[in-house]
Rosetta silent file (secondary structure, phi, psi, omega in degrees, C-alpha in Angstrom):
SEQUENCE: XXXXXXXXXXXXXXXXXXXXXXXXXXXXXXXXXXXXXXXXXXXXXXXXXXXXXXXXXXXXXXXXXXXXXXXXXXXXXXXXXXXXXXXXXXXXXXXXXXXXXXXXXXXXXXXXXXXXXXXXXXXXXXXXXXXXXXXXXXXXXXXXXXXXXXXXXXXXXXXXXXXXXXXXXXXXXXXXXXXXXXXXXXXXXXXXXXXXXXXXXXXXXXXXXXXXXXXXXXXXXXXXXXXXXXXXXXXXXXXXXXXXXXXXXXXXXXXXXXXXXXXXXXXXXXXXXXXXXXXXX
SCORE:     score description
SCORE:     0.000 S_00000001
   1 L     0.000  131.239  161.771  -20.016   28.026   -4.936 S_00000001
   2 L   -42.625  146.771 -164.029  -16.441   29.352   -4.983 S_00000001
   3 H   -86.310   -5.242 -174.279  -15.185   30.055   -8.072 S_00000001
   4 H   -84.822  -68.997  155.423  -11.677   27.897   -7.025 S_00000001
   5 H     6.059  -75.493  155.800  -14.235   25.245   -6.604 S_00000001
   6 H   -43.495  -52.874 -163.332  -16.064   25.592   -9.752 S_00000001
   7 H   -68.674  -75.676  157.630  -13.135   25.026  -11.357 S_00000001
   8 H    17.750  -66.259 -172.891  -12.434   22.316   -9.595 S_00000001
   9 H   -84.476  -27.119  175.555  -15.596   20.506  -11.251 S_00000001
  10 H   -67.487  -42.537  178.955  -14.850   22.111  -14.332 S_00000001
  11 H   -70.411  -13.176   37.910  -11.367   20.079  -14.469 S_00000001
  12 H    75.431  -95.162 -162.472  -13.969   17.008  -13.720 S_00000001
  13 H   -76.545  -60.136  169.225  -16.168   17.595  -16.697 S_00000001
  14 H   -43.358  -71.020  166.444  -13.770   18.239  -18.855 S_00000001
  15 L   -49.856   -1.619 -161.957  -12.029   15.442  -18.510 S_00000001
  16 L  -106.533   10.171  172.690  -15.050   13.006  -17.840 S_00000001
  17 L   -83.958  -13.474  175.244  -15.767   14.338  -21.518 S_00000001
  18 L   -88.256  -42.026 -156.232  -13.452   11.239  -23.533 S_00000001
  19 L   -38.835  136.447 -144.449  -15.877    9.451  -21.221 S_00000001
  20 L  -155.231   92.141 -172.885  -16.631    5.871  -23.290 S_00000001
  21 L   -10.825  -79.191  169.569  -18.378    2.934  -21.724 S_00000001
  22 L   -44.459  -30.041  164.194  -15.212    0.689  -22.461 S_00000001
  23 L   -78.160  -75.726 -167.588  -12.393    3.944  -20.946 S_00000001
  24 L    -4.432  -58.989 -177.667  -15.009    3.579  -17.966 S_00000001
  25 L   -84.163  -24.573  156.773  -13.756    0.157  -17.547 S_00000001
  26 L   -91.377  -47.641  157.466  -10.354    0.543  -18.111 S_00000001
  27 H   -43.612  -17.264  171.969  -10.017    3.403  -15.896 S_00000001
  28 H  -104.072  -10.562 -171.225  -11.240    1.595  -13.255 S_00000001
  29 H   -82.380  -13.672  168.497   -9.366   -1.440  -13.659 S_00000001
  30 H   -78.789  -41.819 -176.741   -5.931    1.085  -13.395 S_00000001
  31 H   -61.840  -16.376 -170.272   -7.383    2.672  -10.224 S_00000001
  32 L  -117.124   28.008  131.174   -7.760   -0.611   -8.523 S_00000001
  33 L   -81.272   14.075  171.150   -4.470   -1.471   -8.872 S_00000001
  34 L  -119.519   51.709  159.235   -3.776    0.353   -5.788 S_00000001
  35 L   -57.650  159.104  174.024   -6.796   -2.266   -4.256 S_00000001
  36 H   -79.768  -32.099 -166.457   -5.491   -3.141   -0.632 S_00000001
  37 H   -69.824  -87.835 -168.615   -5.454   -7.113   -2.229 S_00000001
  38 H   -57.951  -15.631  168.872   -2.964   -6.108   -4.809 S_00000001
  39 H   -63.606  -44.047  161.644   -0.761   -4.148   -2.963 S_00000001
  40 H  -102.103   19.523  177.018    0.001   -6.847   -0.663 S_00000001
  41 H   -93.409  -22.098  144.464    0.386   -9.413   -2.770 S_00000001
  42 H   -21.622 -109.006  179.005    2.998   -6.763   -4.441 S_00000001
  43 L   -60.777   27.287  173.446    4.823   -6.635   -1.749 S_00000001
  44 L  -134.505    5.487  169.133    5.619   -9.853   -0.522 S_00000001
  45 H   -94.529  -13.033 -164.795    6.288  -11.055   -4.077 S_00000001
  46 H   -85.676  -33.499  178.589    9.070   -8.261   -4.107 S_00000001
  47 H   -60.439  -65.921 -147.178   10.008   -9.660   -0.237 S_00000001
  48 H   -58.085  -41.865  170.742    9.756  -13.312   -1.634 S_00000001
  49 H  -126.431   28.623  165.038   11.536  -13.180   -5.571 S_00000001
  50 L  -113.964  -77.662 -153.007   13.493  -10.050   -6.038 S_00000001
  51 L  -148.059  106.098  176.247   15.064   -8.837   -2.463 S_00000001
  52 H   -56.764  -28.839  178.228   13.991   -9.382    1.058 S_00000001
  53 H   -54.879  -65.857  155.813   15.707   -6.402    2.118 S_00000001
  54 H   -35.278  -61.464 -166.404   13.858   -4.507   -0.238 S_00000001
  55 H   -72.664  -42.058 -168.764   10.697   -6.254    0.095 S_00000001
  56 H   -48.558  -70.034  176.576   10.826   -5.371    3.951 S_00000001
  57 H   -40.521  -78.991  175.137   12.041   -1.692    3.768 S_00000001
  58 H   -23.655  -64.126  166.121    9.181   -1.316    1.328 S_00000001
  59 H   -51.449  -35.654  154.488    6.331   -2.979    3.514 S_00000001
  60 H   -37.337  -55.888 -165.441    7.394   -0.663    6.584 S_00000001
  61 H   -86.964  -17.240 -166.813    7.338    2.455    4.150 S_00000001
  62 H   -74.194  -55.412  178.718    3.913    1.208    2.141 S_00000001
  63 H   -42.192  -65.656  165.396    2.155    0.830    5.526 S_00000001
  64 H   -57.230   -4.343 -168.906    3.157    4.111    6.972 S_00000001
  65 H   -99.695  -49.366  177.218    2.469    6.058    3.787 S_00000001
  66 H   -58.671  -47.798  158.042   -1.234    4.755    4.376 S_00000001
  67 H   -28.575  -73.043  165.523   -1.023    5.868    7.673 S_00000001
  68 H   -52.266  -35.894  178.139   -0.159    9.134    6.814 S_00000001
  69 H   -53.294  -63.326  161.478   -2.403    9.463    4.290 S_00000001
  70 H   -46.819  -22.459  176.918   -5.361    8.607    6.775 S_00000001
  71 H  -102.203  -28.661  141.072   -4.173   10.971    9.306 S_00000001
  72 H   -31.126  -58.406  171.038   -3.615   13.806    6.560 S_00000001
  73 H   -68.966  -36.114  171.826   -7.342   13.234    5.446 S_00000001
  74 H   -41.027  -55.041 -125.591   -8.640   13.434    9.264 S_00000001
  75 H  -129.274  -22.274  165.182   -7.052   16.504    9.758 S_00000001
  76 H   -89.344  -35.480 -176.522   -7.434   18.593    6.478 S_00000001
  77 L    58.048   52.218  122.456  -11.640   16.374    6.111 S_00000001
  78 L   -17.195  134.965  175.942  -11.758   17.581    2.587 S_00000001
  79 L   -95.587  119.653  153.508  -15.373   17.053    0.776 S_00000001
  80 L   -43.460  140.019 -160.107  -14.825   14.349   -2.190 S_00000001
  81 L   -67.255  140.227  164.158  -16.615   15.774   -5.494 S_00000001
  82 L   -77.070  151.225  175.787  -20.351   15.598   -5.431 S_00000001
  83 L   -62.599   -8.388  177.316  -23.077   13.327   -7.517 S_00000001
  84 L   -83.448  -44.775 -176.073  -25.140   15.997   -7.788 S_00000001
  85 L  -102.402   10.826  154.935  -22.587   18.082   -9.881 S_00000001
  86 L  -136.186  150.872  179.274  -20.168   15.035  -11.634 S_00000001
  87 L   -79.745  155.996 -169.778  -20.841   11.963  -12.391 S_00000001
  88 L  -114.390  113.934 -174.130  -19.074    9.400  -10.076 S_00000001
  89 L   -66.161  -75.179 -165.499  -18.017    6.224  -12.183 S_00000001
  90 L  -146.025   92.335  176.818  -17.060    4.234   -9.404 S_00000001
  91 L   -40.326  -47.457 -163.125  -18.261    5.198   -6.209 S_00000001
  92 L   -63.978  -27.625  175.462  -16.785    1.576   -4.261 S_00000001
  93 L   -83.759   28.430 -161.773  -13.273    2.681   -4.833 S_00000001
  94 L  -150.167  132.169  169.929  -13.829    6.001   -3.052 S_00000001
  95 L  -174.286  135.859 -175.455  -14.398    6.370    0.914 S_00000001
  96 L    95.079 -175.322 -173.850  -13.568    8.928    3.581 S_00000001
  97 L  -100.160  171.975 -155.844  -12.466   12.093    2.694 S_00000001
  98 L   -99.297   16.332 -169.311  -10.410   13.517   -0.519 S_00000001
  99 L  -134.915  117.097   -4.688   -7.344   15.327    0.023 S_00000001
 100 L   -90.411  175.093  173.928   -4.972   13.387   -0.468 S_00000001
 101 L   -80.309  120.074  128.792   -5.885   10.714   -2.855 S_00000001
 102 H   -11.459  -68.325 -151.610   -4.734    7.275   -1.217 S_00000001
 103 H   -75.449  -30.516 -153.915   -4.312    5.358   -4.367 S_00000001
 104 H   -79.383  -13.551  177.676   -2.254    8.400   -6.277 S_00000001
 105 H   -79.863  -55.262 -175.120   -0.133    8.532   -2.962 S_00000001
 106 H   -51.678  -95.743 -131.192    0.291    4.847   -2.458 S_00000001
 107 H  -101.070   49.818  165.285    1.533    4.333   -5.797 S_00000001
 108 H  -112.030  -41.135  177.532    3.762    7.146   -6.153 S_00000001
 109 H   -67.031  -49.452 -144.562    5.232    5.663   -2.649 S_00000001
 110 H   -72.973  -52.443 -136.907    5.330    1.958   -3.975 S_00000001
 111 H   -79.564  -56.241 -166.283    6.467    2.708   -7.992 S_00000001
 112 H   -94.471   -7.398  142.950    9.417    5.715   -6.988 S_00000001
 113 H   -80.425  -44.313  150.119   11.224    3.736   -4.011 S_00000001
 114 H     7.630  -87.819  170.514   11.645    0.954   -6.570 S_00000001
 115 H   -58.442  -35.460  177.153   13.007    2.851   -8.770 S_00000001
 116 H   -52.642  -29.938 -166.788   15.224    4.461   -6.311 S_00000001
 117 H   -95.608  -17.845  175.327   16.669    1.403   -4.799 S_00000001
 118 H  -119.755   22.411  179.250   17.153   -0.314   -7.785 S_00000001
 119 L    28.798   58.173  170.804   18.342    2.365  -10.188 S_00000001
 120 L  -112.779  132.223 -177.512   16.842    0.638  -12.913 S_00000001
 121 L   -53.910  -42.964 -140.564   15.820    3.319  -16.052 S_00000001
 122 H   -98.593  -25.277  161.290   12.998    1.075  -16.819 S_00000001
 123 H   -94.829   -0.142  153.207   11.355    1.207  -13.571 S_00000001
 124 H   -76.278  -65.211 -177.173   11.353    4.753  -13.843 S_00000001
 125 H   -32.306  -88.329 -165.232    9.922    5.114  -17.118 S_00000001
 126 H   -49.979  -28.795 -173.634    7.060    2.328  -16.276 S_00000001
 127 H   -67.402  -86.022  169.229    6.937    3.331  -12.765 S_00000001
 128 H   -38.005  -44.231  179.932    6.257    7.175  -13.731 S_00000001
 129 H   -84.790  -33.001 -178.987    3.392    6.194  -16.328 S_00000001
 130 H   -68.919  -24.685 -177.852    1.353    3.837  -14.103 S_00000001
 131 H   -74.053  -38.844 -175.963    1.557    6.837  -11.077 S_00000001
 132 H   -43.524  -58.463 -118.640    0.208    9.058  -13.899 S_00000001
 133 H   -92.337  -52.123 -163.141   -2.274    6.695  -15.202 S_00000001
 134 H   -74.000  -50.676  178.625   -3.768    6.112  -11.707 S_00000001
 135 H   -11.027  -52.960  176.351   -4.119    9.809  -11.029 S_00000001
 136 H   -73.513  -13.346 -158.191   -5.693   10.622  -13.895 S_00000001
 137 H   -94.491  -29.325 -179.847   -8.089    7.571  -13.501 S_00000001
 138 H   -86.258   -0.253 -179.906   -8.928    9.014  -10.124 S_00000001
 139 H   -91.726  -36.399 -175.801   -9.994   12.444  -11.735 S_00000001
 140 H   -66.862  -24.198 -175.874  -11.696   10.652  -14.821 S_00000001
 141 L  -111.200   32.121  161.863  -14.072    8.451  -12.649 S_00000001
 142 L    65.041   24.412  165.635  -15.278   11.677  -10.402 S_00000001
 143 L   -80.691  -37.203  165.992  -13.893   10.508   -7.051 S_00000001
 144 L  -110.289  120.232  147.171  -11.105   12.917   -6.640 S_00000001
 145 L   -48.793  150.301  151.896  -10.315   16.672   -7.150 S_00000001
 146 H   -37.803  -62.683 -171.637   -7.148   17.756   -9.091 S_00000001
 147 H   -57.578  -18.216 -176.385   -5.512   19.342   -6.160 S_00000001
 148 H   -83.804  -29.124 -175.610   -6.240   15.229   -4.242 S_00000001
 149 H  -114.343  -13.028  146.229   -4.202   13.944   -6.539 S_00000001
 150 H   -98.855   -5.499  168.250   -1.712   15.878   -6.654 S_00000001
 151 H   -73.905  -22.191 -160.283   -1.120   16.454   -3.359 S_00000001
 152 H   -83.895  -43.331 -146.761   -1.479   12.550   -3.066 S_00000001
 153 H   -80.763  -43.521 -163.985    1.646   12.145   -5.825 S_00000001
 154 H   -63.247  -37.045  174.431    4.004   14.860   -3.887 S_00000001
 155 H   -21.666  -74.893 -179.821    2.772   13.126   -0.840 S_00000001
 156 H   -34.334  -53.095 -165.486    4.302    9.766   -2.422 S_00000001
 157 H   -74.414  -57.760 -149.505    7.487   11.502   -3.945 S_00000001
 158 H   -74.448  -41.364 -149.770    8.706   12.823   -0.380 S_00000001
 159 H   -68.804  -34.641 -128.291    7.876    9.604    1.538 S_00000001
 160 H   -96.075  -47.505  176.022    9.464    7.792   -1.631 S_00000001
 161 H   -81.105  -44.329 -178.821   12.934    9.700   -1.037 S_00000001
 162 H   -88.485   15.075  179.007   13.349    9.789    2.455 S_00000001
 163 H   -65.256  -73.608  171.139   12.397    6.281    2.400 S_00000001
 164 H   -36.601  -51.965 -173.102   15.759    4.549    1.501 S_00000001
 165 H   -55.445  -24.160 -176.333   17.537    7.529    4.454 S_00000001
 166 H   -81.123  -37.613 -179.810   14.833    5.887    7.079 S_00000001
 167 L   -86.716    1.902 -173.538   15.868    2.371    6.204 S_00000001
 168 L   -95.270  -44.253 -177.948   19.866    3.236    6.426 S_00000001
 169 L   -41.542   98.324 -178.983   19.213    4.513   10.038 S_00000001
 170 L   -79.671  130.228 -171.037   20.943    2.230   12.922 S_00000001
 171 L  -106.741  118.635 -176.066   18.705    1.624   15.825 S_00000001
 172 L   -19.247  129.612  164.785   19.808    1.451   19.626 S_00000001
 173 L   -70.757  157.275  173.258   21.096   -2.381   19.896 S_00000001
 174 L  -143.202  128.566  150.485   18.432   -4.355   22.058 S_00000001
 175 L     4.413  136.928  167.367   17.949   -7.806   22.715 S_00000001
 176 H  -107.565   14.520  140.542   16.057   -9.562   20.550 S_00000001
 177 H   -49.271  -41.174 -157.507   13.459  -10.748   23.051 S_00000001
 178 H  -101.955  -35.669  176.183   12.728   -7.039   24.033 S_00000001
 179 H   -44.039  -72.302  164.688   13.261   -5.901   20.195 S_00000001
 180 H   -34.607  -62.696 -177.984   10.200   -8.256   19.075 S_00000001
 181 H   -56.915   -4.086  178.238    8.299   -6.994   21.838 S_00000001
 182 H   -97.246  -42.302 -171.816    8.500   -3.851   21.184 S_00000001
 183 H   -71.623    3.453 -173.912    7.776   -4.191   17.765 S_00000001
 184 L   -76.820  -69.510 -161.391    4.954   -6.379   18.449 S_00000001
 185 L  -124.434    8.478  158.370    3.453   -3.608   20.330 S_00000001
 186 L   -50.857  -61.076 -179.213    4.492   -0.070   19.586 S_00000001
 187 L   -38.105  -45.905 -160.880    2.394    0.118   16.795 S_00000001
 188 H   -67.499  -52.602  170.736   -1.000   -0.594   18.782 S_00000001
 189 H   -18.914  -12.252  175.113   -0.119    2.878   20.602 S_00000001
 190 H   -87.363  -12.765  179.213   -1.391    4.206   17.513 S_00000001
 191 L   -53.989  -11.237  167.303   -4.766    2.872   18.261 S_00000001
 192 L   -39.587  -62.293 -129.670   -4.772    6.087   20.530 S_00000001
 193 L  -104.235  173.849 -177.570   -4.889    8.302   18.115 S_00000001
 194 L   -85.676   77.887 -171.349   -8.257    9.550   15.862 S_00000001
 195 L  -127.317  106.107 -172.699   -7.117    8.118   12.933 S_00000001
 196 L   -36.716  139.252  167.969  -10.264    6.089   11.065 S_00000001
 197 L    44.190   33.322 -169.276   -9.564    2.428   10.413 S_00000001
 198 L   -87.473   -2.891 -160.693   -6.022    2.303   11.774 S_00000001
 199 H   -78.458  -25.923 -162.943   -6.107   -0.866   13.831 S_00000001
 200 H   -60.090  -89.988  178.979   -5.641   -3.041   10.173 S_00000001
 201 H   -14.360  -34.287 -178.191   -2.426   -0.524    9.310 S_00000001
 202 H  -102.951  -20.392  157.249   -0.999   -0.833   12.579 S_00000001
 203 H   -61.937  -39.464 -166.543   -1.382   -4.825   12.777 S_00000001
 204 H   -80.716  -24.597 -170.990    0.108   -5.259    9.648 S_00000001
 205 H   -79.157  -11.436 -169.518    3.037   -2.980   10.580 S_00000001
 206 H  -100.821   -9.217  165.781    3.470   -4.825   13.620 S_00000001
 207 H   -83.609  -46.061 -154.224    3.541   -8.202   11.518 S_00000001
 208 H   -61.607  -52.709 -164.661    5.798   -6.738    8.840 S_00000001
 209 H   -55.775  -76.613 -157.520    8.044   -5.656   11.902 S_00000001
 210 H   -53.602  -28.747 -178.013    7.839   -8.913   14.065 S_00000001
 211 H   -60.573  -72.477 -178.480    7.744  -11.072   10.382 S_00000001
 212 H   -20.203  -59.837 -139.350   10.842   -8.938    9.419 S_00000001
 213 L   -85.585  -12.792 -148.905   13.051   -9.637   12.554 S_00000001
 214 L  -102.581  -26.993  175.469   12.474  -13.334   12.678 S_00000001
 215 L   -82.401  110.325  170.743   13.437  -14.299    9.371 S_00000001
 216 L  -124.051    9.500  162.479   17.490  -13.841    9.145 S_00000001
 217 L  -123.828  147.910 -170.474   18.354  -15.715    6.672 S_00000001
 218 L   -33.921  138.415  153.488   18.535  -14.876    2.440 S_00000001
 219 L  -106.297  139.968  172.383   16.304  -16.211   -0.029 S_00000001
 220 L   -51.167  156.620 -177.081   17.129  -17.376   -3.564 S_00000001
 221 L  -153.394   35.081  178.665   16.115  -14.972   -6.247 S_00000001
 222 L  -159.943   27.954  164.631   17.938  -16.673   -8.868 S_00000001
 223 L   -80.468  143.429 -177.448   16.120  -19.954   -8.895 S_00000001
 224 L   -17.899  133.429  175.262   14.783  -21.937  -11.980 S_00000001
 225 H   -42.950  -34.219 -155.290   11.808  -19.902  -13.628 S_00000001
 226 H  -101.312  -21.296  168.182    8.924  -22.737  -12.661 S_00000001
 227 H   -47.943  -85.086 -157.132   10.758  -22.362   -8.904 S_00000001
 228 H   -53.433  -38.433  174.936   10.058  -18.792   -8.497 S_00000001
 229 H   -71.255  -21.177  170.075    6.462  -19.505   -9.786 S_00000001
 230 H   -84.934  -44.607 -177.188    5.721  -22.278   -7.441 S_00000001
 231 H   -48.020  -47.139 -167.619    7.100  -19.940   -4.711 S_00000001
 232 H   -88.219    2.530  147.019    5.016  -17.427   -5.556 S_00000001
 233 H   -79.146  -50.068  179.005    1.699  -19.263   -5.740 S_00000001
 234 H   -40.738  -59.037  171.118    2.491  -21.190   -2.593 S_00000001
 235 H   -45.813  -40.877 -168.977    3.030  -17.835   -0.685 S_00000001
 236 H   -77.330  -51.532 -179.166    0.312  -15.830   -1.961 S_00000001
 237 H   -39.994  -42.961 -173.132   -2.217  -19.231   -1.763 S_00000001
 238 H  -106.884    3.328  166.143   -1.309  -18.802    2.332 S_00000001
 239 H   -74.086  -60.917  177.565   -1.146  -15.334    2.896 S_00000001
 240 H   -73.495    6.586  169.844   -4.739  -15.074    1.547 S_00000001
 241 H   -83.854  -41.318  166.340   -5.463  -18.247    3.200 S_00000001
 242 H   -41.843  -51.418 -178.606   -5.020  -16.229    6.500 S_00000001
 243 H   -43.336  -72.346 -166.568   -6.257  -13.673    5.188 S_00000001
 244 H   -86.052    7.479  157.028   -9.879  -14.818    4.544 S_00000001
 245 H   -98.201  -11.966  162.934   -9.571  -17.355    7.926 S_00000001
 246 H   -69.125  -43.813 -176.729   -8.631  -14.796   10.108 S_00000001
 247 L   -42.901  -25.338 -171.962  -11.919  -13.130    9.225 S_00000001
 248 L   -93.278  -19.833  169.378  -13.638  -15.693   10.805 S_00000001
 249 L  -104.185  -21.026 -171.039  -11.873  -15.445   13.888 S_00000001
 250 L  -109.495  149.910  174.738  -11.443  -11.493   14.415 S_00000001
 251 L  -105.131 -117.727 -171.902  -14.806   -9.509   13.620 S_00000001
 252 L  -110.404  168.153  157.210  -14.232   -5.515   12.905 S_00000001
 253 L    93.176 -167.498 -126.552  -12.788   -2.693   15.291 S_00000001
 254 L   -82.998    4.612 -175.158   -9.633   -3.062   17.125 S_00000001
 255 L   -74.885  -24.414  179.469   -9.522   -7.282   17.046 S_00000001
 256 H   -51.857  -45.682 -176.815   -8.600   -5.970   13.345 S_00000001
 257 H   -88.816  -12.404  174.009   -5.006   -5.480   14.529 S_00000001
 258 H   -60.471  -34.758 -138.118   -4.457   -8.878   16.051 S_00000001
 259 H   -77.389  -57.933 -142.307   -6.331  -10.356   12.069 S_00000001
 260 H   -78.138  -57.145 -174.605   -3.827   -7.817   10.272 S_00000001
 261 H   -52.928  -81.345 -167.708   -0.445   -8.742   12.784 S_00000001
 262 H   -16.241  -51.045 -167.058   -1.261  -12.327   11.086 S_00000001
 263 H   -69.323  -64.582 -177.045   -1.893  -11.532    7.959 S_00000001
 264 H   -55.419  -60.541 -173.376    2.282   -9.507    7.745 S_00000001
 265 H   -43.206  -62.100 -169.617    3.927  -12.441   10.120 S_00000001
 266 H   -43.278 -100.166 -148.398    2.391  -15.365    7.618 S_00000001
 267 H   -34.598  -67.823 -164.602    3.834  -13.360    4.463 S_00000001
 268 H   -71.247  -15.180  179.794    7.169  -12.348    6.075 S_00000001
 269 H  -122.264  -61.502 -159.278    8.213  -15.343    8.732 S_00000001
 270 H   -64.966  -49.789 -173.849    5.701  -18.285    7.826 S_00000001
 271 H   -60.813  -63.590 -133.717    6.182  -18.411    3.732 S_00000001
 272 H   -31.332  -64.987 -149.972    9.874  -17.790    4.246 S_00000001
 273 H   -74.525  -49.916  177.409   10.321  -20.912    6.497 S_00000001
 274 H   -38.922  -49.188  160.322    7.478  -22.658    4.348 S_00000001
 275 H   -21.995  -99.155 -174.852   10.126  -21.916    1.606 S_00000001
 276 H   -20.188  -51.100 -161.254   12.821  -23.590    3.394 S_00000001
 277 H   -75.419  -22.388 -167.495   10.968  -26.776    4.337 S_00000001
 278 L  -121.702   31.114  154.184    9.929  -27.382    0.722 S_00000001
 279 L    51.840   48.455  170.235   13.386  -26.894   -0.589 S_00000001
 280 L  -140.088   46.199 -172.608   12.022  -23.538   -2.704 S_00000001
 281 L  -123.736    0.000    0.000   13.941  -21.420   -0.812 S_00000001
């Protein structure tokens, strides 16, 4: 074994040394807050009761940052640490290869455009400990290298900055017959490329996009406290109602990006309107 390697496992074992049934279990319940479930339930409560603008721009950059991430692991195929030399707490949150780490990227992406866009101190602070927290959680349960998660955090930090300059960016006018349609169906061009398990990520982006355009008018964000809480079970209740009824109609492989276009239009066009109709808009 290399000795940069070695180390490698040595940063591993050392830290997997506080290991404590009960940190076991906390550490995993901070890594799987970058679960695919919570992420998009995230971001369509940020579309639905802070800022649609926001909430959009966000879903656009959260999607692509998993993209990249997946096409980043293809193309460096990094080996994740083995069970023969650390122990691996929790193997089900870990698949594909390691460099970069996915969750420490995602939520370095989702936590530091936040803050950016909303200059709020507080979502730095809070922001900044939870990217930490999953990092470390992805070194502590033996799924990730050092060097995976920090490459996945710089990862985060760049997309996380040029994010707001990419959403500022004026786009050729078009129709907005041929504008949907494109956006409909750019994305599946990515289905081209060798990028593992891309049709859901390019369906959803092609929802967020087609969701995005259709909806033009504001939503309250300053409604009665038990408002915003009925909005936000009624949204989330039919975005995962899609969710787990779509399953039933698309099975895996590329039918995945039709299940996934569903899944972003429902959050981003259907609650909206749902909204509307039931005066919780």
């Amino acid at each position: 074994m290399r000795p940069e390697v070695d180390m490698e496992y040595d940063v591993i074992r050392l830290v997997q040394h506080l290991s404590v049934p009960w940190l076991d279990q906390v550490m995993t319940m901070i890594t799987n807050l970058g679960s695919e479930y919570l992420y998009i339930a995230a971001l369509a409560l940020v579309y639905w009761l802070w800022d649609r603008e926001v909430g959009y721009h966000l879903a656009v950059l959260m999607v692509t940052s998993f993209l990249v991430n997946f096409g980043v692991k293809e193309l460096v195929a990094a080996p994740r640490p083995s069970p023969e030399l650390v122990r691996i707490i929790a193997p089900q949150t870990a698949a594909g290869y390691g460099f970069p780490s996915g969750h420490a990227q995602s939520s370095a992406t989702f936590w530091w455009y936040l803050a950016l866009v909303s200059r709020r101190w507080w979502l730095w602070v809070g922001g900044t400990l939870l990217v930490l927290l999953v990092a470390f959680s992805r070194v502590y349960l033996g799924v990730h290298f050092l060097d995976d998660v920090v490459g996945g955090v710089v990862l985060g930090a760049v997309l996380a900055g040029v994010g707001p300059w990419v959403a500022g960016v004026t786009l050729p006018a078009l129709s907005r017959p041929v504008a949907l349609g494109l956006k409909a169906v750019l994305p599946a061009l990515g289905l081209l490329l060798p990028v593992t398990d891309s049709a859901r990520l390019l369906g959803l982006l092609a929802g967020v996009l087609v969701g995005g355009d259709l909806v033009r008018f504001q939503l309250e964000t300053r409604g009665r406290w038990w408002q915003l809480v009925l909005r936000a079970v009624l949204g989330l209740v039919v975005v995962f109602g899609v969710w787990f009824l779509s399953r039933l109609l698309f099975p895996e492989g590329v039918l995945q990006y039709l299940r996934y276009f569903l899944i972003g239009l429902a959050a981003m066009a259907l609650v909206p309107v749902l909204f509307r109709l039931v005066r919780l808009a």
